[in-house]
N, C-alpha and C positions, 0 to 999 in steps of 0.2 A: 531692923532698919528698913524703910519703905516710904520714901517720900524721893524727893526728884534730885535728891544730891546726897544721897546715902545708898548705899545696894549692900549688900550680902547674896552670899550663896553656899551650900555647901556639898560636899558630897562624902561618904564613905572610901577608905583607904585600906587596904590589908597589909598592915604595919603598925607598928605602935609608935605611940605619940614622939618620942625622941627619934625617928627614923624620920618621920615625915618632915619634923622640924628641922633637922641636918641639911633635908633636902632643900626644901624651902626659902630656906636662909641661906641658900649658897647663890648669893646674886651674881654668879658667873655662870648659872647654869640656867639664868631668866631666857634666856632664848628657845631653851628643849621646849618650853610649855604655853610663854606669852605668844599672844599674835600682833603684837603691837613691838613690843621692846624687845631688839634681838637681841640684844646682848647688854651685861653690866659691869663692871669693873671698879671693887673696891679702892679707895685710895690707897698708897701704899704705905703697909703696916695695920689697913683696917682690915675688919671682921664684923663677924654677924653680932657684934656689940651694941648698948645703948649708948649712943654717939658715935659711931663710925659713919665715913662718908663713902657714898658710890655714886658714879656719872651711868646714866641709862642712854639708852641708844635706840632710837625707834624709830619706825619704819610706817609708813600705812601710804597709801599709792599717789596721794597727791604732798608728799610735805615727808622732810626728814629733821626731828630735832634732837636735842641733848637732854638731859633732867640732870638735874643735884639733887641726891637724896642723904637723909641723915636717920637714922636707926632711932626710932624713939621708942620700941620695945621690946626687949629679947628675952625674955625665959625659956630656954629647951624644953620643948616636950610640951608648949602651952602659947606664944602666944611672938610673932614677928610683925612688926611692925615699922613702917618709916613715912616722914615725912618728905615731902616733894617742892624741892625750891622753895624751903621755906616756911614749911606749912600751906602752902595752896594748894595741896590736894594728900591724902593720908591714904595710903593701902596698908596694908596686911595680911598675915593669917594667924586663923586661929583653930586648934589643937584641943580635942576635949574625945578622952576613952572613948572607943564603939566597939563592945562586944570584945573579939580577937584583935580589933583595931582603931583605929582612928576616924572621927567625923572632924576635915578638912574642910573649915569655913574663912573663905576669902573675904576683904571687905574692903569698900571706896567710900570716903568721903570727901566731898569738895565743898570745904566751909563757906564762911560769909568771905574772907578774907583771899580766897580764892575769886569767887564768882566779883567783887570789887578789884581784884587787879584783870581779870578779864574786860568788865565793863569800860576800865579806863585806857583799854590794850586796843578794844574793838570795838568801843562807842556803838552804835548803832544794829552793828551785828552781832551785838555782847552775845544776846540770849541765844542763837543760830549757833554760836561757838560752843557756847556750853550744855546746849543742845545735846550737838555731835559728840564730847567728852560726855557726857551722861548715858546717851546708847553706846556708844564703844564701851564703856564700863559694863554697862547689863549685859550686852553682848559676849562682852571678854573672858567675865569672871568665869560662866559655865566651859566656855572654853579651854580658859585653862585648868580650871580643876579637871577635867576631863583628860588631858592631856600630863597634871603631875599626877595623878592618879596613875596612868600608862606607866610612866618615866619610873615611878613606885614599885610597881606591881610588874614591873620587868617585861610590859609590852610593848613598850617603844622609846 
């Protein structure tokens, strides 16, 4: 992934792939690691399923909002995935053997269908907006891999 509305990133994890992804997938525990979204909460009865719903909570110094998100893929041990309001913007991660452990690859994309409901949100300062959403992604994802890496590996 490498153009202006795709990122990835990853890092090594000492844990195996079902550990990581336990972790991962536990979106009440998005605040240890995101710098964005401090907290998530399942709806009640959901889980880290495909089709469960969770509300995000996020924070950044000028602006506090809400997300709806819906699980669009869960295999333990391989591959977390959900969509955001809709499909206007898709994270995850993704889980593939390393050695003793796991390579830990986060990923954003913000489709067509995204960057079209921003243009029609913020007219004129569409691109300025989505701008800022595309370095906070670059920005975030080493971030938090860095930080569920800690939370993993029992350093923080």
């Amino acid at each position: 992934m490498a153009d202006d509305f795709t990122h990835a990133d990853s890092v090594h994890v000492d844990a195996d792939p079902d550990t990581v992804w336990d972790v991962v997938s536990d979106v009440t525990r998005t605040g240890e690691w995101s710098p964005i979204c401090v907290r998530c909460a399942w709806d009640p009865g959901d889980g880290p399923r495909v089709g469960a719903h969770f509300t995000g909570y996020n924070v950044k110094p000028d602006r506090e909002w809400e997300t709806r998100s819906e699980v669009v893929a869960a295999e333990r041990g391989r591959v977390f995935r959900w969509a955001v309001n809709g499909g206007r913007v898709f994270w995850g991660f993704e889980m593939v053997p390393d050695g003793e452990g796991t390579r830990l690859t986060e990923t954003w994309e913000f489709p067509t269908a995204g960057r079209e409901f921003f243009r029609e949100r913020y007219g004129d300062s569409a691109d300025a907006e989505i701008a800022i959403r595309a370095a906070d992604a670059r920005s975030g994802i080493p971030e938090t891999l860095g930080a569920v890496k800690r939370v993993i590996e029992g350093q923080g």
